[in-house]
C-alpha positions in Angstrom: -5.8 1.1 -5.0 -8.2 -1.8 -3.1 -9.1 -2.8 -0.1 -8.1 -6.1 0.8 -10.7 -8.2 2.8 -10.3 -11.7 4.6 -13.1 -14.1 4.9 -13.8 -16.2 7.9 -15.2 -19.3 9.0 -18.7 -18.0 9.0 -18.7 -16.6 5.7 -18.1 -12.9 6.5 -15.8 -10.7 5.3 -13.7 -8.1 7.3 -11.1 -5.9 6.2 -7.5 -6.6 6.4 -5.3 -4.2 4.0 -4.5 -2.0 1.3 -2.6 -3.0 -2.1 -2.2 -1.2 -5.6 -2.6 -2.5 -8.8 0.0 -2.7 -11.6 0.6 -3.4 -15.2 3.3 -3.8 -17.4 4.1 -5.9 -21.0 4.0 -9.0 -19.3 0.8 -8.9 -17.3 -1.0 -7.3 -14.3 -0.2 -7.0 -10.3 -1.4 -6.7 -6.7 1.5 -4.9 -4.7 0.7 -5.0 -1.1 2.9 -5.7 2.3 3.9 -9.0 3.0 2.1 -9.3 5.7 -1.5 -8.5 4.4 -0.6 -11.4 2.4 0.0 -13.4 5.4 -3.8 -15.7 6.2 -3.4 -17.0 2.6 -0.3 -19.6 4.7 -3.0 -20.7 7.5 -5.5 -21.4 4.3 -7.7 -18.3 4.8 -9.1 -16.3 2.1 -8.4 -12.8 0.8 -9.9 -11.2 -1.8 -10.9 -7.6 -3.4 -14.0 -6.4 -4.9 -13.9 -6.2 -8.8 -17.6 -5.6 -9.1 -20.6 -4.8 -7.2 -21.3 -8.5 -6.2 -17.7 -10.1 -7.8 -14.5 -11.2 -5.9 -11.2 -12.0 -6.6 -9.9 -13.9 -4.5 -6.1 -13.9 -3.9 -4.4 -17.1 -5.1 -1.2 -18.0 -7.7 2.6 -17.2 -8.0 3.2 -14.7 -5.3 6.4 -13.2 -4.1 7.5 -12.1 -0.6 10.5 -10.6 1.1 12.0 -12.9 3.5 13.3 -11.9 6.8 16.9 -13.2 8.0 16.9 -15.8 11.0 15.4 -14.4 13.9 14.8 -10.9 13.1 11.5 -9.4 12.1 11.0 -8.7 8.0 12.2 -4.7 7.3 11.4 -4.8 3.7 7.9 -6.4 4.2 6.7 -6.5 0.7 4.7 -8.9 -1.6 3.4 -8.9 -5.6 0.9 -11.4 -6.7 0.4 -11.9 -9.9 -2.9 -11.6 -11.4 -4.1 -14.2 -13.9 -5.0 -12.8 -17.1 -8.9 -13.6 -16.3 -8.9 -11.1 -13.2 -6.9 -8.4 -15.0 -8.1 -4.9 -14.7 -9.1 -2.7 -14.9 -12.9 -3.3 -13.7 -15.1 -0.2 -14.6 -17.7 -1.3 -12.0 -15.7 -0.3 -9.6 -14.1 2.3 -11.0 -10.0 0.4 -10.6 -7.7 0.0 -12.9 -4.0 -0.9 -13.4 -1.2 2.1 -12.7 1.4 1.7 -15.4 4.4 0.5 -14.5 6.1 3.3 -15.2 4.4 5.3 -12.8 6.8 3.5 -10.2 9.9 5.9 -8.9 12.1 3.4 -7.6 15.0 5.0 -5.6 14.1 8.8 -4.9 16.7 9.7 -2.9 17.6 11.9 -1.3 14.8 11.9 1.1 15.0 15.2 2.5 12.7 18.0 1.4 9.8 16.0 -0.4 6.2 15.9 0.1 4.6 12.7 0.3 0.6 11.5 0.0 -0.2 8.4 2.1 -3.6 6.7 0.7 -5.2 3.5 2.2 -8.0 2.0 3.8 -8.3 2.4 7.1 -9.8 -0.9 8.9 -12.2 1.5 11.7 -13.7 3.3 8.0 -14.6 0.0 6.5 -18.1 -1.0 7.4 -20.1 -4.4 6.3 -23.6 -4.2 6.3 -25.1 -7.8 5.8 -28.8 -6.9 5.6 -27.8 -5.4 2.8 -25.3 -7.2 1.4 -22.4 -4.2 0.9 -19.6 -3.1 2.0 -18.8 0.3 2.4 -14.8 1.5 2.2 -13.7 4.7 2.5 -10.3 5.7 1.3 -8.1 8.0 3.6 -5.0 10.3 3.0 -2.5 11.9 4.7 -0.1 14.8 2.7 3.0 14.4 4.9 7.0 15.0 4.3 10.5 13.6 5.2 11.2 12.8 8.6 15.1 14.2 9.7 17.8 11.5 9.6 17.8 10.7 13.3 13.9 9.9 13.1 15.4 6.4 10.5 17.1 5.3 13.4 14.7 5.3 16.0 12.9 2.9 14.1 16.0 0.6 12.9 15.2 1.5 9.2 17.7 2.9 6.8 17.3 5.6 3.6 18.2 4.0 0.6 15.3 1.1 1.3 12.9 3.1 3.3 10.6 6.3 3.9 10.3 7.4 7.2 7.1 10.0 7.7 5.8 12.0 10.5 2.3 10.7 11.3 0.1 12.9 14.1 -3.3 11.2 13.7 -4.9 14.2 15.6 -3.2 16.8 13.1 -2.8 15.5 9.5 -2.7 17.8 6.1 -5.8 16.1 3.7 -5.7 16.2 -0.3 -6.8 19.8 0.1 -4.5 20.7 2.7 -6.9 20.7 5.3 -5.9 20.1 8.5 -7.9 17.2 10.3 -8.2 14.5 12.5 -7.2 10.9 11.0 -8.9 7.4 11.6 -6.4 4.7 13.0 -4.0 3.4 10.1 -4.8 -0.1 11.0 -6.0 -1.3 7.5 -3.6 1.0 5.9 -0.7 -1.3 5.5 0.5 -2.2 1.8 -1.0 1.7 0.7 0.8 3.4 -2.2 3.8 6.7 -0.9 3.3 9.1 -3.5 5.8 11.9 -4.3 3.8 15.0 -4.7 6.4 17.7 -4.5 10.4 17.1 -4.3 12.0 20.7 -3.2 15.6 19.5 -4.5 14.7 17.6 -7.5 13.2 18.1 -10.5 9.2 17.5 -10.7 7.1 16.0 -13.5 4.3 17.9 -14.3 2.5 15.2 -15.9 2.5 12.1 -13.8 2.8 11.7 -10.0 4.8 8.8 -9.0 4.1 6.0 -6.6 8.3 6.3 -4.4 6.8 3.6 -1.9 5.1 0.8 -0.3 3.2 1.9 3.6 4.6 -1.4 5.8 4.0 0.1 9.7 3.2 2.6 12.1 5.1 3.8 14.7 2.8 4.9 17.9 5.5 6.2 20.3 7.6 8.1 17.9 4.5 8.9 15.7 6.0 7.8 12.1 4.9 6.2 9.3 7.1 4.1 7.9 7.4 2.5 3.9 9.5 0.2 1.9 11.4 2.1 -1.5 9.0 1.2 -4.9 12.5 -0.8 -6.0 11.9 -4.0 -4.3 8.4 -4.3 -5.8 9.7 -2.9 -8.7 12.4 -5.9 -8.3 10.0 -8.2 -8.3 7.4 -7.4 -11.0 10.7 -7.3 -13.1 11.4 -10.9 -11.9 7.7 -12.3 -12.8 8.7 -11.0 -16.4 12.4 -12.5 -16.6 
């Protein structure tokens, strides 16, 4: 998981996202939302830290979901891939590549699972230019299926989305503590892991990735993501 960063005019950077990295056969992956990927169309750049003082910066064959005429993207997802020179993993900071079979495409039903929600807030991101860092602190929220009636209040549907309560002054942390949570500005393109399924049977092994963080819903206090299968989708299209 990285933050994503865009740089300006001036030469600064400021943060702008969350993706995930993945590998398979064929080569390596940034998964993200389609939006985060949206400056690189006005020329801007975006990049992630794969050392102390090294960049890449976001460029080649990307895919995006496309929204119909008129109507505002509900899938919301992009995968870049990586050229083989910027491949992970990068040991100086500590990233590398999930495998690609770590994605859970299609967990359904969505009732009775437990989800983890990790990302990058934009308000826990700090430059300091003196000093020439950046620090970025990672966030999560443990959180579980929102009922039925919660998809349609937000015009999303199960079989391509997870819908997630989200009260930023109440969230359960990694250690089930109960805390207060940063805005989720920052957060969009963060990996949905499944951590528990009540129905379904769990692997004790691995702990999949089920989905891709797109928006957050202030008024009904959700969190909504995109099903792993359309990233999934198109990873598998790079390689075809």
């Amino acid at each position: 998981m990285v933050p994503i960063f865009r740089g300006d005019a001036a030469g600064q950077s400021e943060s702008y996202g969350t993706g995930f990295l993945v590998a398979n056969t064929t080569g390596s992956f940034l998964v993200s939302a389609a939006h985060v990927f949206d400056p690189l169309k006005s020329g801007h750049n975006l990049f992630f830290y794969v050392g102390h003082d090294r960049v890449h910066n976001l460029s080649g064959s990307i895919r995006l979901t496309t929204p119909s005429e008129g109507k505002a993207d509900r899938l919301d997802i992009g995968v870049l891939r990586l050229e083989d020179a910027a491949s992970p993993p990068y040991p100086q900071v500590n990233k590398q590549a999930l495998p690609i079979d770590a994605l859970m495409p299609a967990a359904l039903p969505r009732e009775k699972k437990h989800y983890f929600v990790t990302g990058f807030p934009v308000s826990k991101t700090q430059p300091h230019f003196v000093r020439q860092r950046i620090d970025s602190a990672p966030y999560g929220n443990w959180t579980t299926s929102a009922p039925r009636a919660a998809y349609e209040r937000v015009d999303c549907s199960e079989p391509t989305h997870i819908v997630m309560p989200f009260n930023p002054k109440k969230v359960i942390g990694p250690h089930l503590e109960t805390r207060a949570f940063p805005s989720p500005v920052g957060m969009s393109g963060s990996p949905v892991w499944l951590m528990y399924d009540q129905v379904e049977t769990n692997n004790p092994i691995q702990t999949p990735v089920v989905g891709v963080l797109i928006e957050y819903h202030r008024r009904h206090r959700l969190l909504v993501a995109i099903d792993i299968k359309v990233a999934l989708d198109m990873i598998n299209g790079f390689s075809g």
